[in-house]
Legacy VTK file of the C-alpha trace (Angstrom):
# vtk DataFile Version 3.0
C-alpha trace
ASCII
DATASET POLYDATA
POINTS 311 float
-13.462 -15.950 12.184
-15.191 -14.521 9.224
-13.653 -11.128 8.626
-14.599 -8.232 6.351
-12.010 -5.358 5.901
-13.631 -2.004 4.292
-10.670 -0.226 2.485
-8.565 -3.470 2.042
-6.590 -1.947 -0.731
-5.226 1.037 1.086
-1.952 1.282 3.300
-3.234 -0.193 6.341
-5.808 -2.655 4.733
-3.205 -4.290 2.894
-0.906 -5.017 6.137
-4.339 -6.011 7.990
-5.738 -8.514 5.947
-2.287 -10.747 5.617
-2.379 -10.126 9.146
-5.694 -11.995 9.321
-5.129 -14.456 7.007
-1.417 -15.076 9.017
-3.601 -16.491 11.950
-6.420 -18.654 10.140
-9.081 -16.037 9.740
-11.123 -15.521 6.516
-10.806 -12.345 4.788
-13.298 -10.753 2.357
-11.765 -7.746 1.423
-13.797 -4.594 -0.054
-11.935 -2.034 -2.350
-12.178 1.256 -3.481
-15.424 2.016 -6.209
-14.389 1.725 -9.680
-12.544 5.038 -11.321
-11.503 6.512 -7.465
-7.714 4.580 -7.550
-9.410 0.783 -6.490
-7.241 -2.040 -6.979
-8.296 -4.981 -8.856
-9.677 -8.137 -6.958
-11.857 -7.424 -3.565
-15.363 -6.304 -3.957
-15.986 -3.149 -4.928
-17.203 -0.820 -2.503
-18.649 2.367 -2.418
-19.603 3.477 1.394
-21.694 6.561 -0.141
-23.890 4.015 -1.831
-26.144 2.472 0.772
-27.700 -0.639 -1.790
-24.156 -1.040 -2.371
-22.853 -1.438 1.149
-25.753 -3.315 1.353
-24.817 -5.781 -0.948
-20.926 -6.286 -0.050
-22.322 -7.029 3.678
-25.191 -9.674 2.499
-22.286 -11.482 0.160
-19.638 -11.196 3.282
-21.746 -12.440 6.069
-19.129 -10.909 8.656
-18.695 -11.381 12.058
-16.179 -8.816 12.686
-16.092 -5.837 10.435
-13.237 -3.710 10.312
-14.177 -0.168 8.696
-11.283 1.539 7.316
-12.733 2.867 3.482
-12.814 6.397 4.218
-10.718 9.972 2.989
-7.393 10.066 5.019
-6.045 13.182 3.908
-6.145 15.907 6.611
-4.786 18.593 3.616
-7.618 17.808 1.494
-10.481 17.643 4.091
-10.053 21.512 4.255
-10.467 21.642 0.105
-13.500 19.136 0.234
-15.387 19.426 3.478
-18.287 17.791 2.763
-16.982 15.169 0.890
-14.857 14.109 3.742
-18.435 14.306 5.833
-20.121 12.179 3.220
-17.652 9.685 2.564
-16.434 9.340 6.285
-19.245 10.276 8.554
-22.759 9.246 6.326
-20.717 6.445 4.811
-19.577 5.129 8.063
-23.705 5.544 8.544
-24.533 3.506 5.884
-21.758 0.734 6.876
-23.710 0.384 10.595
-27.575 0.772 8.938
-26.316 -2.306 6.277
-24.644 -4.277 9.219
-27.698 -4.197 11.843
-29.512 -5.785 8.749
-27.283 -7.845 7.285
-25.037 -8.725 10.157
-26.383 -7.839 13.537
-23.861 -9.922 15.735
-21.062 -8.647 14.093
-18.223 -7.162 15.932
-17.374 -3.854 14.560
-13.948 -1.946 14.751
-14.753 2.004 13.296
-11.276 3.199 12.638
-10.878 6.672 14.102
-7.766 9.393 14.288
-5.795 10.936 16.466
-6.383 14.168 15.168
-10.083 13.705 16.878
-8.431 15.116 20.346
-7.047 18.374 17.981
-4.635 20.717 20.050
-3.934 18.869 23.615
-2.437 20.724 26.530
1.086 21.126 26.699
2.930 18.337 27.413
-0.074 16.092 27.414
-0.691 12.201 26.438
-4.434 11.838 25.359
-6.086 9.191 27.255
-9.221 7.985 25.995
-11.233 10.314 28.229
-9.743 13.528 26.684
-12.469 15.399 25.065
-12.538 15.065 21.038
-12.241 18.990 19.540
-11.497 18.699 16.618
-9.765 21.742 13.878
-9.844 19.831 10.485
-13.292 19.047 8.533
-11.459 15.131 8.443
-10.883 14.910 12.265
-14.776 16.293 12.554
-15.562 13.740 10.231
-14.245 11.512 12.122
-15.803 12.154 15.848
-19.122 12.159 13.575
-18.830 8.375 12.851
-17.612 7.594 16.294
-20.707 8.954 17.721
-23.290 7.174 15.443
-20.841 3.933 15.404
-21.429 4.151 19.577
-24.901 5.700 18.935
-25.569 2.037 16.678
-24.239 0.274 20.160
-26.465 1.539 22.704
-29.743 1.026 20.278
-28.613 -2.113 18.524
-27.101 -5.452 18.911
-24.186 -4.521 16.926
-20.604 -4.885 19.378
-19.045 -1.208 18.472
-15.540 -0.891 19.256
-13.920 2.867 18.407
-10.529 3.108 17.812
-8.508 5.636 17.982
-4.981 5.292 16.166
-1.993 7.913 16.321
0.643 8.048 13.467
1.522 4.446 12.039
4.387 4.358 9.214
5.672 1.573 6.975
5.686 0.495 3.234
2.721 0.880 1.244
1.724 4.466 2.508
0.843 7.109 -0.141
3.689 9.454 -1.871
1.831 12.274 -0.398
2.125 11.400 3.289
5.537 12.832 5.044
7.544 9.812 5.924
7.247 8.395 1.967
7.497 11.538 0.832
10.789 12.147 2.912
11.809 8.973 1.848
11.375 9.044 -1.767
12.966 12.902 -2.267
15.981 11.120 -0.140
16.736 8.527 -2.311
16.570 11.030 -5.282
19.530 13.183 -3.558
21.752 10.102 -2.692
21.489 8.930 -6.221
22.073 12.369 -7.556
18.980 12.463 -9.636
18.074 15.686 -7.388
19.486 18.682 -5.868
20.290 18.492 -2.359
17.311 19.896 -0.972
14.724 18.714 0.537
10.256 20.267 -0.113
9.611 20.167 3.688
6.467 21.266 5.515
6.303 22.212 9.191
9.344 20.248 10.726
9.162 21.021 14.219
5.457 19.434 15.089
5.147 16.243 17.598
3.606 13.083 16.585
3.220 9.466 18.039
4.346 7.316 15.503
3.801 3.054 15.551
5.367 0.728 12.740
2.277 -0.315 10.795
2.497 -4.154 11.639
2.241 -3.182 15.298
-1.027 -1.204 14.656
-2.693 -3.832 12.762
-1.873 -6.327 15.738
-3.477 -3.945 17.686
-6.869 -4.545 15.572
-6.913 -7.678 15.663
-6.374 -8.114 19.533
-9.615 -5.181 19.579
-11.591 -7.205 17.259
-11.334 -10.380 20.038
-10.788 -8.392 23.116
-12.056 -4.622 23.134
-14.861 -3.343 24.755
-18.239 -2.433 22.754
-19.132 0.775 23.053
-15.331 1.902 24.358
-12.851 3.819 22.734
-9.312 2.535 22.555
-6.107 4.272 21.653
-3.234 2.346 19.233
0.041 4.433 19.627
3.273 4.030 21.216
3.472 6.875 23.724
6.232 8.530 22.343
6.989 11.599 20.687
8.718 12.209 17.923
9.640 15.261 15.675
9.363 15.573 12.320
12.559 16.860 11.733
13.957 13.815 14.144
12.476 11.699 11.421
13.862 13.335 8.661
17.512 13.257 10.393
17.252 9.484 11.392
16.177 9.249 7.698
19.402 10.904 6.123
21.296 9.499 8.760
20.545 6.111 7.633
21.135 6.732 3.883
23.884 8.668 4.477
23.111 11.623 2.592
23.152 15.592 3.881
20.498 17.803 2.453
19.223 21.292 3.517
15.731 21.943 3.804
13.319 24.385 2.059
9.552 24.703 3.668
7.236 24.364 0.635
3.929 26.437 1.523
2.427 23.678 -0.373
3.117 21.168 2.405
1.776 23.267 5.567
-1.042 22.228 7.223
-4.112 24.921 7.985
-4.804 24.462 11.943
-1.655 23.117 12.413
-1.686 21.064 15.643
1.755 21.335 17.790
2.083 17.902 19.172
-0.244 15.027 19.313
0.870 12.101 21.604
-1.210 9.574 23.254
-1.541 6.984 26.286
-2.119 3.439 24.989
-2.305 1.999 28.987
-5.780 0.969 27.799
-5.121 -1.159 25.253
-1.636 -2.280 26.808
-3.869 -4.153 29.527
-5.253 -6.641 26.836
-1.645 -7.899 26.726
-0.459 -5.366 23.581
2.507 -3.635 23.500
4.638 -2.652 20.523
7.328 -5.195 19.027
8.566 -3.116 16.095
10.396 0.320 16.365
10.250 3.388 14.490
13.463 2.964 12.749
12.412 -0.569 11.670
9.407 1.572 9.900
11.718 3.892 8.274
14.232 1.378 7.130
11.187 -0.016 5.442
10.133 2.822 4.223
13.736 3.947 2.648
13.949 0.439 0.770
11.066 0.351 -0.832
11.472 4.164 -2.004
14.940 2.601 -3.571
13.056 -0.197 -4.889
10.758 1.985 -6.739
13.231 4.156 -7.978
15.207 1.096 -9.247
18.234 1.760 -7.198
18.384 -1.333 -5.072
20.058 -1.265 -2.177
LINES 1 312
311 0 1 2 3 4 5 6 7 8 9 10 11 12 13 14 15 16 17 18 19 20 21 22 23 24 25 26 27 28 29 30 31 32 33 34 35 36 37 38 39 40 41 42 43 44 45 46 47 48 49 50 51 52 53 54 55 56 57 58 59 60 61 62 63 64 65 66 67 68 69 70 71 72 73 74 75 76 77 78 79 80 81 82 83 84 85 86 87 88 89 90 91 92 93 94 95 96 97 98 99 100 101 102 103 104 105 106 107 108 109 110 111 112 113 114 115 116 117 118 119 120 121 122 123 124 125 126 127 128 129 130 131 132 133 134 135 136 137 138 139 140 141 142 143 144 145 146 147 148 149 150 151 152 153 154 155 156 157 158 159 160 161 162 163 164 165 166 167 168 169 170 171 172 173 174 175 176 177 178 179 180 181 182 183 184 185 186 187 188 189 190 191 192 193 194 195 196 197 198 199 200 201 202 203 204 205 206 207 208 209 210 211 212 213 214 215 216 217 218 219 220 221 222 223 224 225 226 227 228 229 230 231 232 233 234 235 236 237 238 239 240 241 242 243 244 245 246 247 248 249 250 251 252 253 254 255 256 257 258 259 260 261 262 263 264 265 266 267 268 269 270 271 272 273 274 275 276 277 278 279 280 281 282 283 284 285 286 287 288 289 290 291 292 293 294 295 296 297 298 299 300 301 302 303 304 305 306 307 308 309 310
């Protein structure tokens, strides 16, 4: 199938269009605009810039769109509010106006968050039907594309599939996220280029983490299987820690390390745990083949490959 990936550059986009291209499908891969970080090769993409989006769709002629260009950073969202709405809400917009032009029969996966369900109950695992309140202006964001992407289903031809992914980790992900970040200051102790301390934010929140290949397995099955106008959750319906992370992490480098919280690194609206229920998406015949540790042990090698340590 003829596949279009929006944000092909970025941590996931990279691991989903070999993915693709592993099982026979043709990718056309769209990148970040020019002067925001893009890599070279893809076509450049700018999801603010409707002639643009336009333009990328009428040279792709898709039939499954996967929409993942957007701001990820939760941190930043609360700096920039309505750039995160322009990019990922009225971009999004602009992605589903060009499509029901250009490419009205196309399948089309909008890439969601968990942090759309903000704080759950205690103890809970978000199913699909939990309602979306979100406390950051990137989770809003967020439920603001899902509800034009499933607004675009019900008036158009377009097959809208939300998606709803939890925590995914593995190599490629931004210095700035936790488990790289973790990774990389590791590394830096156990070679002795660092004191033994580790920056840490909040260590004691729960999160449902996936190894990345898993998730972008998951999006592929969703692109063949999932139901338009349905929301599906990717995650492995476990909690974890972050500070059970961070020990598997020294654990498996062998290194010891205190910690120091860095106010830098603490979230505003700070939500306690966030684990989900994938039983939805397990009944298209999904379930997850990599673990967590396999995702750090990733993680850990490339931060010693980048740091020119080997192994």
């Amino acid at each position: 199938m003829r596949v279009l990936v929006t944000g092909a550059d970025g941590f996931v986009g990279k691991h989903l269009c070999r993915h693709f291209r592993e099982q026979g499908d043709s990718v056309t891969e769209a990148h970040g605009p020019p002067g925001r970080g893009a890599s070279s090769g893809g076509m450049p993409l700018d999801v603010t810039d409707p002639a643009n989006v336009r333009a990328v769709l009428d040279a792709a002629r898709p039939e499954v769109i996967v929409h993942l260009a957007g701001l990820s950073s939760v941190a930043n969202s609360h700096q920039e509010p309505s750039r995160a709405f322009a990019v990922n809400a009225l971009g999004t917009v602009n992605l589903l106006a060009a499509a029901s032009a250009a490419a009205p029969k196309a399948r089309i996966l909008l890439i969601g968050s968990a942090e759309m369900y903000g704080t759950l109950p205690a103890g809970a695992r978000a199913t699909e039907d939990f309602p979306l309140r979100p406390v950051s202006p990137y989770a809003a964001s967020k439920v603001s594309a899902e509800v034009a992407g499933l607004q675009f289903n019900r008036a158009t031809s377009l097959e809208v599939v939300a998606v709803r992914p939890f925590n995914h980790i593995g190599t490629g992900q931004a210095p700035q996220f936790v488990v790289p970040s973790f990774a990389r200051q590791v590394e830096a102790i156990r070679t002795g280029r660092s004191p033994a301390t580790l920056k840490v934010g909040d260590l004691t929140v729960t999160r449902d983490f996936s190894h990345v290949d898993d998730v972008v397995r998951a999006y592929r099955l969703l692109a063949l299987q999932g139901r338009p106008g349905e929301a599906y959750n990717v995650c492995s319906g476990e909690g974890r820690t972050i500070r059970s992370l961070l020990d598997e992490l020294l654990e498996m480098a062998g290194v010891t390390a205190a910690v120091e919280v860095d106010q830098l690194r603490l979230r505003q609206a700070e939500i306690p745990s966030l684990v989900g229920d994938s039983a939805k998406l397990r009944k298209l015949g999904w379930q997850p083949s990599r673990t967590v540790r396999d995702a750090l042990r990733d993680v850990l090698q490339e931060a010693r490959a980048a740091a020119g340590t080997g192994g």
